[in-house]
Backbone as XML, in Angstrom:
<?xml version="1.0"?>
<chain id="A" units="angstrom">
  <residue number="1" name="UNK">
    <atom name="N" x="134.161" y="129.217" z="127.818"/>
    <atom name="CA" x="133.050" y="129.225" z="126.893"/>
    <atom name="C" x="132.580" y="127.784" z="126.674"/>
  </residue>
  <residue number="2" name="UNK">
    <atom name="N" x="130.944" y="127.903" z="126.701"/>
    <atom name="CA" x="130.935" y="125.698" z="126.161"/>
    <atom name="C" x="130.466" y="126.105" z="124.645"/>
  </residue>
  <residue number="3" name="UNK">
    <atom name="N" x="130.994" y="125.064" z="124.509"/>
    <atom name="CA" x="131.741" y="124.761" z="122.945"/>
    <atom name="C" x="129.938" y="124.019" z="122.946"/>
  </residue>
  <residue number="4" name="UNK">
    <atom name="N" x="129.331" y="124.899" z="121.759"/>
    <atom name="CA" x="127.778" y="124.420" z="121.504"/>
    <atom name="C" x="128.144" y="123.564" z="119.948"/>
  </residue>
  <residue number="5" name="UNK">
    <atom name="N" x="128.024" y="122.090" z="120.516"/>
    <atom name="CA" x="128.476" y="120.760" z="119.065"/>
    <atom name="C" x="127.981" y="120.185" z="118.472"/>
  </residue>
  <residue number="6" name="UNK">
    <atom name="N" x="127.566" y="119.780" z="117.379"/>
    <atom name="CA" x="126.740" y="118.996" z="116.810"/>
    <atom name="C" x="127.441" y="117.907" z="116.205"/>
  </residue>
  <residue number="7" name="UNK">
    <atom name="N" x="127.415" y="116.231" z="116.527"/>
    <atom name="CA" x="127.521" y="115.578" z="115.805"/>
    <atom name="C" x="126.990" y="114.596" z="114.982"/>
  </residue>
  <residue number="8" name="UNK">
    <atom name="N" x="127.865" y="114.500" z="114.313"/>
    <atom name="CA" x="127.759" y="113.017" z="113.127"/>
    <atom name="C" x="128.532" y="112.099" z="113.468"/>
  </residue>
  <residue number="9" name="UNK">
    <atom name="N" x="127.774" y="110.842" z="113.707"/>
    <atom name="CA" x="128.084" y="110.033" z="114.045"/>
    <atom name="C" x="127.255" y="108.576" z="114.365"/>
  </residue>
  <residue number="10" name="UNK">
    <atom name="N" x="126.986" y="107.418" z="113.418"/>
    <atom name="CA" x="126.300" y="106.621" z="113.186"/>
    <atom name="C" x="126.168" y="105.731" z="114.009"/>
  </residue>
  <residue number="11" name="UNK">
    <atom name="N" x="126.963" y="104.995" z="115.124"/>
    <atom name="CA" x="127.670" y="104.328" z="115.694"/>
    <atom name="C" x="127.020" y="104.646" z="117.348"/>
  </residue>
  <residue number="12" name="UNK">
    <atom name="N" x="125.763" y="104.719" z="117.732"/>
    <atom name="CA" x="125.206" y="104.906" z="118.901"/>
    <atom name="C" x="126.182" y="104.726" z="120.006"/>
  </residue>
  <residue number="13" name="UNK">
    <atom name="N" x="126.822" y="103.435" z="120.199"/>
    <atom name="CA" x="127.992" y="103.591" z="121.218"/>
    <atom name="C" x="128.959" y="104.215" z="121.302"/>
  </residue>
  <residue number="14" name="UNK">
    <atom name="N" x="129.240" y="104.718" z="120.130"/>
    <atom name="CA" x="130.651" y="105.624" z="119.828"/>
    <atom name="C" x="129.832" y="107.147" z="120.126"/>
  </residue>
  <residue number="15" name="UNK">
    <atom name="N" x="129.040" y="107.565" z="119.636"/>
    <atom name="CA" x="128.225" y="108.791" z="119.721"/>
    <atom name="C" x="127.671" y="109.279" z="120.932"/>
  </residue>
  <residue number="16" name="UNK">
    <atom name="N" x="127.445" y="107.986" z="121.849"/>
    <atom name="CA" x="127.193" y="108.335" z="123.568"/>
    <atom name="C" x="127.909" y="108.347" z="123.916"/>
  </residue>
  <residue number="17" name="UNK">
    <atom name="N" x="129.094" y="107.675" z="124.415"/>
    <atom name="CA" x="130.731" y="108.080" z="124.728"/>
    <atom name="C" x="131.026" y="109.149" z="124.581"/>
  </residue>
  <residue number="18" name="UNK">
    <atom name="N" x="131.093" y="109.707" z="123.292"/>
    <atom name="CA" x="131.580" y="111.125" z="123.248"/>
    <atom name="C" x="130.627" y="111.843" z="123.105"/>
  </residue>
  <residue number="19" name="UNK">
    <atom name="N" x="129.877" y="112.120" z="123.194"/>
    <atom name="CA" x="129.048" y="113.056" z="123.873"/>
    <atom name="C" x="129.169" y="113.200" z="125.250"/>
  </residue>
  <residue number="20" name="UNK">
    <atom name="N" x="129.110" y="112.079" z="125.893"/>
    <atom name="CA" x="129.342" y="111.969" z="127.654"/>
    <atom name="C" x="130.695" y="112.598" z="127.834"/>
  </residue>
  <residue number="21" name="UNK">
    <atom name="N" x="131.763" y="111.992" z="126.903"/>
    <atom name="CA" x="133.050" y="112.283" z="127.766"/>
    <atom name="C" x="133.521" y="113.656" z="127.103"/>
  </residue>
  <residue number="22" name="UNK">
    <atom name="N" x="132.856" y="114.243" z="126.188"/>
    <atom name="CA" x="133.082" y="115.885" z="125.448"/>
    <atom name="C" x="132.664" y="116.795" z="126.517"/>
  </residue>
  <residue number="23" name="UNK">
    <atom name="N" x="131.108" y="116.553" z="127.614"/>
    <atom name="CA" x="130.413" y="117.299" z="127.960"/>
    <atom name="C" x="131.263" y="117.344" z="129.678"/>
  </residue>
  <residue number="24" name="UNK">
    <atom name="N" x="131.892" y="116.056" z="129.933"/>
    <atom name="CA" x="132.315" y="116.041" z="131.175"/>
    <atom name="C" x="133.730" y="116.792" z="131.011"/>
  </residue>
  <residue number="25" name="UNK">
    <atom name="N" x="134.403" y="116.327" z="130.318"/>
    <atom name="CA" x="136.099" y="116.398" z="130.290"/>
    <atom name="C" x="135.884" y="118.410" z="129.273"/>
  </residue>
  <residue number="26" name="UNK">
    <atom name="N" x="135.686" y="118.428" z="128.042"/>
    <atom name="CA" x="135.902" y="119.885" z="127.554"/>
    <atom name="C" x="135.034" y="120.442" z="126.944"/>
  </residue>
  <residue number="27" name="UNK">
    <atom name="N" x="134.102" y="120.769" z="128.610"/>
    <atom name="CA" x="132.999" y="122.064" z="128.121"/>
    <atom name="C" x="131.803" y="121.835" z="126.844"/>
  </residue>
  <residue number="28" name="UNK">
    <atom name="N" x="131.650" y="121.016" z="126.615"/>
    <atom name="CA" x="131.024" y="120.339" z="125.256"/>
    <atom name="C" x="129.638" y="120.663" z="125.557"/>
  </residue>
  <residue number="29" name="UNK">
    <atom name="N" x="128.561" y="121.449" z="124.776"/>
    <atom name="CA" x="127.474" y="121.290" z="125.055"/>
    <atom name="C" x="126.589" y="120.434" z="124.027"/>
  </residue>
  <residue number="30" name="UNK">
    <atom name="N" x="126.410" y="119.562" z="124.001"/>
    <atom name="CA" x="125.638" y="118.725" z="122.390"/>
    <atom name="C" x="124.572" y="119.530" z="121.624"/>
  </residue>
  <residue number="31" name="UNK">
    <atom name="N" x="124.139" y="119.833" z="120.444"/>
    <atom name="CA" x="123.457" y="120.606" z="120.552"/>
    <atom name="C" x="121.978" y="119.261" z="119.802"/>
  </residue>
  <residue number="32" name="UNK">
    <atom name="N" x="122.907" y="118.294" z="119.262"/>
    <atom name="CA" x="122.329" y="116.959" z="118.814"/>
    <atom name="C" x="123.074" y="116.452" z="118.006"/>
  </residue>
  <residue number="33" name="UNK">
    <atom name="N" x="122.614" y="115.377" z="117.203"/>
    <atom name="CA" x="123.316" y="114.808" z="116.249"/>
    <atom name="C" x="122.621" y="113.905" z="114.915"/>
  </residue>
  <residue number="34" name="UNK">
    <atom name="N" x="123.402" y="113.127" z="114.129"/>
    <atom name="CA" x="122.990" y="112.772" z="113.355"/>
    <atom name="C" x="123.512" y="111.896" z="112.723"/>
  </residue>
  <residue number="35" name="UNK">
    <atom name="N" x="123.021" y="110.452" z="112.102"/>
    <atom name="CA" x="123.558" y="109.336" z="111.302"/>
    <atom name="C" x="123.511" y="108.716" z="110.328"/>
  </residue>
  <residue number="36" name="UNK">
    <atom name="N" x="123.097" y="110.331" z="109.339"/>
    <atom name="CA" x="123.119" y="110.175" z="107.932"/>
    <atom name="C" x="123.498" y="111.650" z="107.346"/>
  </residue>
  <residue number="37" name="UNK">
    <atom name="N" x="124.278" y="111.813" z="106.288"/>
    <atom name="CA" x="124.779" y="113.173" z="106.081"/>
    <atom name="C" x="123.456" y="113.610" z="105.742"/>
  </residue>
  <residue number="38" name="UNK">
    <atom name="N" x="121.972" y="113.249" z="105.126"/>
    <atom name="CA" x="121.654" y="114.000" z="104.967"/>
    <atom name="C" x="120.699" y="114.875" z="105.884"/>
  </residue>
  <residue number="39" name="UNK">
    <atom name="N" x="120.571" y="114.112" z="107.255"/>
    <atom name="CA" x="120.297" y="114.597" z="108.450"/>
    <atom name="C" x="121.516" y="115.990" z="108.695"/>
  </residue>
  <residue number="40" name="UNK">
    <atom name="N" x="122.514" y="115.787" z="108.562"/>
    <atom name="CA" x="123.481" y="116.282" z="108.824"/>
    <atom name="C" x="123.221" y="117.653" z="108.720"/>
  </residue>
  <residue number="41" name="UNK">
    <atom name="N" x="123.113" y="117.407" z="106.347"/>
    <atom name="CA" x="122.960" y="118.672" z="105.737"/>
    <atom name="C" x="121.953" y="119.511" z="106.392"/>
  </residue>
  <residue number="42" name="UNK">
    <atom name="N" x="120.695" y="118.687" z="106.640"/>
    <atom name="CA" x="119.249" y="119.984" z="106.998"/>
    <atom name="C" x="119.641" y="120.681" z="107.988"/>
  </residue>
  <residue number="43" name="UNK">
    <atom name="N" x="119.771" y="119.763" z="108.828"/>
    <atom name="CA" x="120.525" y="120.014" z="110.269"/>
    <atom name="C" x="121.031" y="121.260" z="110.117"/>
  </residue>
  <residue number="44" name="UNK">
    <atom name="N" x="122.043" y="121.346" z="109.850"/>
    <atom name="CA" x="123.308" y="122.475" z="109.913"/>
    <atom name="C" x="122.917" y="124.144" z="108.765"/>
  </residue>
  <residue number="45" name="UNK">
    <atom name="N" x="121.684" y="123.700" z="107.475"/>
    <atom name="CA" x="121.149" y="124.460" z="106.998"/>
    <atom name="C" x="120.284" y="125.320" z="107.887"/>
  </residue>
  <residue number="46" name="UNK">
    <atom name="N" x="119.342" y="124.387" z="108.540"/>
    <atom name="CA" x="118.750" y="125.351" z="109.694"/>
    <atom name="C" x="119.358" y="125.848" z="110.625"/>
  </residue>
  <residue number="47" name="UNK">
    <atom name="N" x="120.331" y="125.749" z="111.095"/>
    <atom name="CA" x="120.635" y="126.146" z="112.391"/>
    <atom name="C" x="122.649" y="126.832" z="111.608"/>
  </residue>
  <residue number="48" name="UNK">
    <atom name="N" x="122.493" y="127.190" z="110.737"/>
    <atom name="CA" x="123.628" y="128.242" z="110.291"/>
    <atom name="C" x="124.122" y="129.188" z="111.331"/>
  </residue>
  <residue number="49" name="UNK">
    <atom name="N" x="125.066" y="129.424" z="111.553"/>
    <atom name="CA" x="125.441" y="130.340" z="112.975"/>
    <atom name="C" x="125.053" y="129.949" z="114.399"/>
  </residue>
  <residue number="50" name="UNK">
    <atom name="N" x="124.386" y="128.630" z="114.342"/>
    <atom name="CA" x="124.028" y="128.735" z="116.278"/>
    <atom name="C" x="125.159" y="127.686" z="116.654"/>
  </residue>
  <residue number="51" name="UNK">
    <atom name="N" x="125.929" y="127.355" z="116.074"/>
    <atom name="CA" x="126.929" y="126.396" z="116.604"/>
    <atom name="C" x="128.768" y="126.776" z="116.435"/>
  </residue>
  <residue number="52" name="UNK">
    <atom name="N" x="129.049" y="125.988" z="117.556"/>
    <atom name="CA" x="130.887" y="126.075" z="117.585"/>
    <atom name="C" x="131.758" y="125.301" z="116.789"/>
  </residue>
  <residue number="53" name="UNK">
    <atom name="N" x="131.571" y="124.025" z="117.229"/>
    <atom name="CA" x="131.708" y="122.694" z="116.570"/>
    <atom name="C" x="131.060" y="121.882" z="116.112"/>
  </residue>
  <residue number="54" name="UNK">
    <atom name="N" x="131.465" y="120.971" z="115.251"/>
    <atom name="CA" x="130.631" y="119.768" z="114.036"/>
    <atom name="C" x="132.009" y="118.592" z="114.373"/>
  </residue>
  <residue number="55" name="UNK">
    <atom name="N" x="131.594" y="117.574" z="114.814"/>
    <atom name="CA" x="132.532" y="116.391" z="114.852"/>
    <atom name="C" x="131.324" y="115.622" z="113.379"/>
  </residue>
  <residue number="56" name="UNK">
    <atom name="N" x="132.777" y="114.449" z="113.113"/>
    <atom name="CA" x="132.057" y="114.187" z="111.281"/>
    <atom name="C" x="133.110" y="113.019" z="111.758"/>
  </residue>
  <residue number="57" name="UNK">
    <atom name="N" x="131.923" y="111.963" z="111.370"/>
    <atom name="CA" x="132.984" y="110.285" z="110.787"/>
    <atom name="C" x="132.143" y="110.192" z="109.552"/>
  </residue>
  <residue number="58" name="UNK">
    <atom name="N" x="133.280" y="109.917" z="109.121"/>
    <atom name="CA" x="133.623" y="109.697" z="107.507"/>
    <atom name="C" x="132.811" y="108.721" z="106.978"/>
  </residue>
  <residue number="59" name="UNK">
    <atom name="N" x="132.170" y="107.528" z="107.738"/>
    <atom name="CA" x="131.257" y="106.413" z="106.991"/>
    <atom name="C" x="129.945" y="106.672" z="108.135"/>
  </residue>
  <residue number="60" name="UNK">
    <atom name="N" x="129.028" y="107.018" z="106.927"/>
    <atom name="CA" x="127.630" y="106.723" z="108.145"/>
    <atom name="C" x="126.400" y="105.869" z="107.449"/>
  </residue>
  <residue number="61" name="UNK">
    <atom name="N" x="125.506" y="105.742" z="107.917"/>
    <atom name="CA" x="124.516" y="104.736" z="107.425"/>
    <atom name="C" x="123.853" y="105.237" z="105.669"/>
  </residue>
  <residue number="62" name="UNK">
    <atom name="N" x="124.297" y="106.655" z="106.122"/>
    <atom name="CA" x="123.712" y="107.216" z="104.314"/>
    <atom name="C" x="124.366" y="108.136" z="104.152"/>
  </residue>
  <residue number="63" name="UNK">
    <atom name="N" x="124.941" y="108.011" z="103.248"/>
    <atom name="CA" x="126.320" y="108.793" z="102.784"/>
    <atom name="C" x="127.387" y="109.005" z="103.033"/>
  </residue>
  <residue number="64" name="UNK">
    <atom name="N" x="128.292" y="109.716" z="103.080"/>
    <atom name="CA" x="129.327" y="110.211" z="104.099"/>
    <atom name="C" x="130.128" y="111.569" z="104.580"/>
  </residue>
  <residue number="65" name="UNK">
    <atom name="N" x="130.741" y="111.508" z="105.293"/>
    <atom name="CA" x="131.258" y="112.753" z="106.047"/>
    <atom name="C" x="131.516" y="113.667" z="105.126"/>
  </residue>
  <residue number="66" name="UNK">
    <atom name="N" x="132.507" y="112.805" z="104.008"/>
    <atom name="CA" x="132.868" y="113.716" z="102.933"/>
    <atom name="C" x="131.427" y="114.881" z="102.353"/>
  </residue>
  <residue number="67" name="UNK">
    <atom name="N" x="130.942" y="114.724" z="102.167"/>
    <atom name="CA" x="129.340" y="115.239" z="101.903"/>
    <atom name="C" x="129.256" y="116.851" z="103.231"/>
  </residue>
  <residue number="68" name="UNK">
    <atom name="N" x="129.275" y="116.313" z="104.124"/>
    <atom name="CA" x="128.940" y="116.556" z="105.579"/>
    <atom name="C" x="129.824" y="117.694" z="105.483"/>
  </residue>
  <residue number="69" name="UNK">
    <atom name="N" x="131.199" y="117.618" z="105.540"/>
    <atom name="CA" x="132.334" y="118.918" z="105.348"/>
    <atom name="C" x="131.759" y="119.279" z="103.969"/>
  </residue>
  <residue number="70" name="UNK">
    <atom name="N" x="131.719" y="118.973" z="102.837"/>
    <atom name="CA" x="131.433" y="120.074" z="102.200"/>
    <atom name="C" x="130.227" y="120.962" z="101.921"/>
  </residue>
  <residue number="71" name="UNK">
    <atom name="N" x="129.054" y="121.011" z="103.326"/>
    <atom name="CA" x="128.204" y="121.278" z="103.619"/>
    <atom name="C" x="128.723" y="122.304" z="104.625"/>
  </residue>
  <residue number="72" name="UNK">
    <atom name="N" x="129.832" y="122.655" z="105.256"/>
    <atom name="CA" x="130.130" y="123.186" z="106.412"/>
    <atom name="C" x="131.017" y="124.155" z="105.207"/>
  </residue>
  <residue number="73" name="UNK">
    <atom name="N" x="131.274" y="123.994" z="104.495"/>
    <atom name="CA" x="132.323" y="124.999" z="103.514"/>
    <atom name="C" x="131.892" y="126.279" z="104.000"/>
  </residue>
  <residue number="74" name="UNK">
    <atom name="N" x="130.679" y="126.916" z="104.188"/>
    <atom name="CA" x="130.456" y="128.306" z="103.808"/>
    <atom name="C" x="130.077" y="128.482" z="105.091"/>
  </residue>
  <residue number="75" name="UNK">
    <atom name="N" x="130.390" y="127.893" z="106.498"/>
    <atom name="CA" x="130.128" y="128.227" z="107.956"/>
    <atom name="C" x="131.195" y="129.613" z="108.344"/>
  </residue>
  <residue number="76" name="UNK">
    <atom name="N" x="130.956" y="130.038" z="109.586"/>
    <atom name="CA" x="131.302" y="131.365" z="109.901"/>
    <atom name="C" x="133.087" y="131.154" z="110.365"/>
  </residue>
  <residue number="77" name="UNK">
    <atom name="N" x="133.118" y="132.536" z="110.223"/>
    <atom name="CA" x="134.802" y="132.459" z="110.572"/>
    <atom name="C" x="135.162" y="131.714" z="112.516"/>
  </residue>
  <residue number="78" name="UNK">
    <atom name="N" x="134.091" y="131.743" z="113.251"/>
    <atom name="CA" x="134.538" y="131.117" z="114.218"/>
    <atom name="C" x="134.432" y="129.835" z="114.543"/>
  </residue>
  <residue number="79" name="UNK">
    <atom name="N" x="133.371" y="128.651" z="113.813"/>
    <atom name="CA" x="132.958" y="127.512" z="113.425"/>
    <atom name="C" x="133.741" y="126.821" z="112.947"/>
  </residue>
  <residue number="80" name="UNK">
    <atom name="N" x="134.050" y="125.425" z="114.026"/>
    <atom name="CA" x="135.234" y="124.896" z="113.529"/>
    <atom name="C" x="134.367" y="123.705" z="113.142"/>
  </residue>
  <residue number="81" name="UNK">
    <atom name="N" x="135.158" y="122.714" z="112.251"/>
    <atom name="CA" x="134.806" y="121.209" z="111.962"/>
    <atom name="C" x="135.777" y="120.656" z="111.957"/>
  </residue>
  <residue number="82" name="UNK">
    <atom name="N" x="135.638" y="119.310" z="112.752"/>
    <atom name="CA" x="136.470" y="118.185" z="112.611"/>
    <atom name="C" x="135.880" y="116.953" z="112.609"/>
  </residue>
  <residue number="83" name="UNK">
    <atom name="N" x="137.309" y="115.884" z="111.742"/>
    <atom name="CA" x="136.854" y="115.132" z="111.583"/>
    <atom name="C" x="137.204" y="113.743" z="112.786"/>
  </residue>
  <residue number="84" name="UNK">
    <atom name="N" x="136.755" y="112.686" z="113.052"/>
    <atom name="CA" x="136.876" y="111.453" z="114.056"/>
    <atom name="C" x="136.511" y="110.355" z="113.219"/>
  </residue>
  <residue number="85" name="UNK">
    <atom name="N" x="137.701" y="109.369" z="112.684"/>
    <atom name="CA" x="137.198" y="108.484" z="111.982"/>
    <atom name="C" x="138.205" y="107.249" z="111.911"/>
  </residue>
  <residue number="86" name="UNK">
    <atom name="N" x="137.943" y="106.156" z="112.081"/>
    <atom name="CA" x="139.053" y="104.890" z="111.417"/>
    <atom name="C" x="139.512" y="105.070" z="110.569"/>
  </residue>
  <residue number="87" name="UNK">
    <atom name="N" x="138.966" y="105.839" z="109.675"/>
    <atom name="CA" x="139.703" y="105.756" z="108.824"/>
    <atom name="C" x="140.654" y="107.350" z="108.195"/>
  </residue>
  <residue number="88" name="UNK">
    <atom name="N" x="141.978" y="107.474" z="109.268"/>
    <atom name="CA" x="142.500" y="108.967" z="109.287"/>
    <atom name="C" x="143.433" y="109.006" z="108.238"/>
  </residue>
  <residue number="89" name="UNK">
    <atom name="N" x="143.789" y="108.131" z="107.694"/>
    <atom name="CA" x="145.070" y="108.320" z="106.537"/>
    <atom name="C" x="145.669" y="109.101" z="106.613"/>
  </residue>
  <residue number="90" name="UNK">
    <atom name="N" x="146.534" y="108.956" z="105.969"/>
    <atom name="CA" x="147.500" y="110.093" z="105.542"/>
    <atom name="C" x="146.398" y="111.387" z="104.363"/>
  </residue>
  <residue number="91" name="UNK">
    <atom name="N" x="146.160" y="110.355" z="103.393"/>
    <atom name="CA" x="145.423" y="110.931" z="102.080"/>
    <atom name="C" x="144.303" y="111.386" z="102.452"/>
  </residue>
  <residue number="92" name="UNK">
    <atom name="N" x="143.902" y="110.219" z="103.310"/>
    <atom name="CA" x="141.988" y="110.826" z="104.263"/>
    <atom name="C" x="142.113" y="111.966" z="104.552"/>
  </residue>
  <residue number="93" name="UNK">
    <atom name="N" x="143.151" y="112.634" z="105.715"/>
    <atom name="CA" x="143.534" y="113.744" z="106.506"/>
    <atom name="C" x="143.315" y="114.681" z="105.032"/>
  </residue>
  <residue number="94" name="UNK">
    <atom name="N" x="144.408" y="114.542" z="104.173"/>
    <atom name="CA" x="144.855" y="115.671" z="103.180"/>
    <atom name="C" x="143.506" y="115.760" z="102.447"/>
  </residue>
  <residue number="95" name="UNK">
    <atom name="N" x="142.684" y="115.309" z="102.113"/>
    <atom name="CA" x="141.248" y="114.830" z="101.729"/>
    <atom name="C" x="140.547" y="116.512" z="102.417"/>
  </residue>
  <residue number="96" name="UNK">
    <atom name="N" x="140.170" y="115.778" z="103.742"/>
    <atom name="CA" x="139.596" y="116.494" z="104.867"/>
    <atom name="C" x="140.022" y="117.862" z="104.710"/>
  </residue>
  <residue number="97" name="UNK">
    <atom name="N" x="141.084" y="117.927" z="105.019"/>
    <atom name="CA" x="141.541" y="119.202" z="105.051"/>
    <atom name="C" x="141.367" y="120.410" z="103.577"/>
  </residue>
  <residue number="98" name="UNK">
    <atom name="N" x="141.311" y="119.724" z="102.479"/>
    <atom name="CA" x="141.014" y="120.580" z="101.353"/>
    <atom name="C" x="139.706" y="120.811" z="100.982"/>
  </residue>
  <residue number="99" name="UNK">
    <atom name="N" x="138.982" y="119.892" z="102.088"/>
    <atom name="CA" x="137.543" y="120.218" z="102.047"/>
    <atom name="C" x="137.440" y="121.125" z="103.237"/>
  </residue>
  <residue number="100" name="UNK">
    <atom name="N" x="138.404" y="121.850" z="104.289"/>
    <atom name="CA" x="138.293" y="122.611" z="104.906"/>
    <atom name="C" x="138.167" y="121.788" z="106.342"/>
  </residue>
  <residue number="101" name="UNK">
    <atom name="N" x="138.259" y="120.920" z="106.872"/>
    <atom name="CA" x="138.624" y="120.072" z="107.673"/>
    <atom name="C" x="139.234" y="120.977" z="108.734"/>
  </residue>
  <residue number="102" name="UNK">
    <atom name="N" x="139.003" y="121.603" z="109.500"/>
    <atom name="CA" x="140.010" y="122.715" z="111.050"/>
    <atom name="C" x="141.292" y="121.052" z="111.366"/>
  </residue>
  <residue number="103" name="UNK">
    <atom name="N" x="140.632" y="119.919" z="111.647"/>
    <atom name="CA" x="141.679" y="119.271" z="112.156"/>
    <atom name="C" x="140.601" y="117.612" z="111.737"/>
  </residue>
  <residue number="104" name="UNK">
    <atom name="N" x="141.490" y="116.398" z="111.837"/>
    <atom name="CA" x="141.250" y="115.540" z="111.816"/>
    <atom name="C" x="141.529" y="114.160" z="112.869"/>
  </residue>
  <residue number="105" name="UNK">
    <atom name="N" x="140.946" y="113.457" z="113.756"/>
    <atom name="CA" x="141.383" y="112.340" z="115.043"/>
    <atom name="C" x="141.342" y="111.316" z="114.552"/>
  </residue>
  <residue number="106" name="UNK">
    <atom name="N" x="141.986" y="110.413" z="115.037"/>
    <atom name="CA" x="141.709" y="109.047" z="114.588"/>
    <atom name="C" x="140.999" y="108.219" z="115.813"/>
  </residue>
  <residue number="107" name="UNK">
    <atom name="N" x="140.280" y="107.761" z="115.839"/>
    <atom name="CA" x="139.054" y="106.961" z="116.941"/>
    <atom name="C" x="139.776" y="106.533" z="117.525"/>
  </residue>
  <residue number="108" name="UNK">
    <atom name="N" x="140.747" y="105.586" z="117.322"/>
    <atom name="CA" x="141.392" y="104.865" z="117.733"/>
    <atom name="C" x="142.117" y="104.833" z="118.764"/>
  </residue>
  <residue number="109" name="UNK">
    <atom name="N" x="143.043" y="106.247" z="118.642"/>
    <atom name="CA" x="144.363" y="106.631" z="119.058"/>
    <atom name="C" x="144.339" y="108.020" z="119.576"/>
  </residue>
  <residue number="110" name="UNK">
    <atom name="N" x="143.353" y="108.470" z="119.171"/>
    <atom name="CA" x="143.721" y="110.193" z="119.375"/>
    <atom name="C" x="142.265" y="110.974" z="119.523"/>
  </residue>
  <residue number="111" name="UNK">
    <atom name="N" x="141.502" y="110.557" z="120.546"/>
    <atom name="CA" x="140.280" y="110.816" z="121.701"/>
    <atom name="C" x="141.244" y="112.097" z="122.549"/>
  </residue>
  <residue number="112" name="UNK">
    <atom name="N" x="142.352" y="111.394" z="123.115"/>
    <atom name="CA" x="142.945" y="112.645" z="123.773"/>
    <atom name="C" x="143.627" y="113.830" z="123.239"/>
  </residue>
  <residue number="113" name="UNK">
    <atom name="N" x="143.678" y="114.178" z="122.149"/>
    <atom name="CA" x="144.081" y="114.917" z="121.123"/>
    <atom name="C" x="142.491" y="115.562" z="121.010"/>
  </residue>
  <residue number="114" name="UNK">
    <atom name="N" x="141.626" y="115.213" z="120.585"/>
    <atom name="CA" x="140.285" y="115.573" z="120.217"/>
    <atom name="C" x="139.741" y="116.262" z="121.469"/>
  </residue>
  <residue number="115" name="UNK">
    <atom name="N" x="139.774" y="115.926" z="122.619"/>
    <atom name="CA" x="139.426" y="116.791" z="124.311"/>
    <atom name="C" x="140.163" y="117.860" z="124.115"/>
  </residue>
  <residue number="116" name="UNK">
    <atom name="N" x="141.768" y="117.934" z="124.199"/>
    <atom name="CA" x="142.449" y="118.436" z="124.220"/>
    <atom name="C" x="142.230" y="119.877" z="122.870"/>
  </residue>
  <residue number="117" name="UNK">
    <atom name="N" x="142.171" y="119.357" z="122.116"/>
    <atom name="CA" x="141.402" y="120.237" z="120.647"/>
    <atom name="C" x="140.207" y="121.319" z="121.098"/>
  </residue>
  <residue number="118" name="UNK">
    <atom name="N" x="139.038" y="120.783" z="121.464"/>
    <atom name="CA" x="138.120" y="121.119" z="122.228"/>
    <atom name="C" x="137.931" y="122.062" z="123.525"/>
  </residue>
  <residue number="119" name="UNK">
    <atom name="N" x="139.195" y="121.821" z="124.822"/>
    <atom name="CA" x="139.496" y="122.198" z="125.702"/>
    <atom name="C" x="140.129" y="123.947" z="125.491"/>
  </residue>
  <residue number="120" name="UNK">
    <atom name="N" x="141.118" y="123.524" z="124.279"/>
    <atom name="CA" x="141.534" y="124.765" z="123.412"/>
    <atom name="C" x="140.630" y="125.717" z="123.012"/>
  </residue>
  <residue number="121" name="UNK">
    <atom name="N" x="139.524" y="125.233" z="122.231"/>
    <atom name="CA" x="138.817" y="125.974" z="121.336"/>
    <atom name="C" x="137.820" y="126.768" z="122.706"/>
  </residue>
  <residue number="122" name="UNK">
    <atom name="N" x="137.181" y="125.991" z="123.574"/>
    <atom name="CA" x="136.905" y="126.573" z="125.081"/>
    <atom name="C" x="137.397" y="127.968" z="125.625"/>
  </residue>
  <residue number="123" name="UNK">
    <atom name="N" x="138.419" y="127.712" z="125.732"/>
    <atom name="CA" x="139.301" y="128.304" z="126.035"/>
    <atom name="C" x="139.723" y="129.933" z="125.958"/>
  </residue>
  <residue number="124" name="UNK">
    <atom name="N" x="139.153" y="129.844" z="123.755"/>
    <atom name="CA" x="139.046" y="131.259" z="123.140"/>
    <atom name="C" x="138.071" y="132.114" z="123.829"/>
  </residue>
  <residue number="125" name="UNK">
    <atom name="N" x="138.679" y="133.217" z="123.848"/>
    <atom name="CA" x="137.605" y="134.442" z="124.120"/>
    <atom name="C" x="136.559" y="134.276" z="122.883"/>
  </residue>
  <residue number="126" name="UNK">
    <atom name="N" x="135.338" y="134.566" z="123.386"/>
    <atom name="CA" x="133.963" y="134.441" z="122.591"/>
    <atom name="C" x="134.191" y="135.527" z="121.434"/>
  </residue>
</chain>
């Protein structure tokens, strides 16, 4: 299945990278993106149900991720979100996750964890 994604992500070089290496390496189809939550919010208001995945970093040019997940709260039972950010904490993660967070990467360190995440979710029967 390709995983139809939308991200957030402020950081043009970081945001073409993974887009390139989501679409080559696990099935990733972009569906676009965005580098302000409140692009994010409209974004994801209009287009309710046409997507798989939402990648979310936590600092963007206007506002932040935090915002962004709790905009995804009321998405469908097969709609995952995760987060990709410098800043993964311990507390960040536990953060994320009570805002409903499916999983959280750290930029840094764990790109191959995040394919691998992705490759999975692929994977599911539709």
């Amino acid at each position: 299945m390709e995983l139809r994604t939308y991200i957030v992500e402020d950081n043009v070089t970081i945001r073409d990278n993974l887009i390139e290496t989501l679409q080559e390496l696990a099935s990733v189809r972009s569906l676009g993106w965005a580098d302000t939550e409140n692009e994010a919010r409209d974004w994801l208001a209009a287009h309710q149900g046409q997507w798989h995945l939402v990648i979310v970093d936590l600092f963007l040019k206007q506002g932040s991720g935090i915002g962004v997940l709790e905009a995804c709260q009321q998405r469908g039972r097969g709609q995952r979100v995760v987060v990709l950010s410098n800043y993964a904490t311990a507390d960040m993660r536990r953060r994320c996750s009570d805002l409903g967070a499916d999983a959280v990467f750290d930029k840094s360190n764990e790109i191959d964890a995040l394919v691998d995440y992705c490759l999975a979710l692929s994977e599911r029967p539709a």
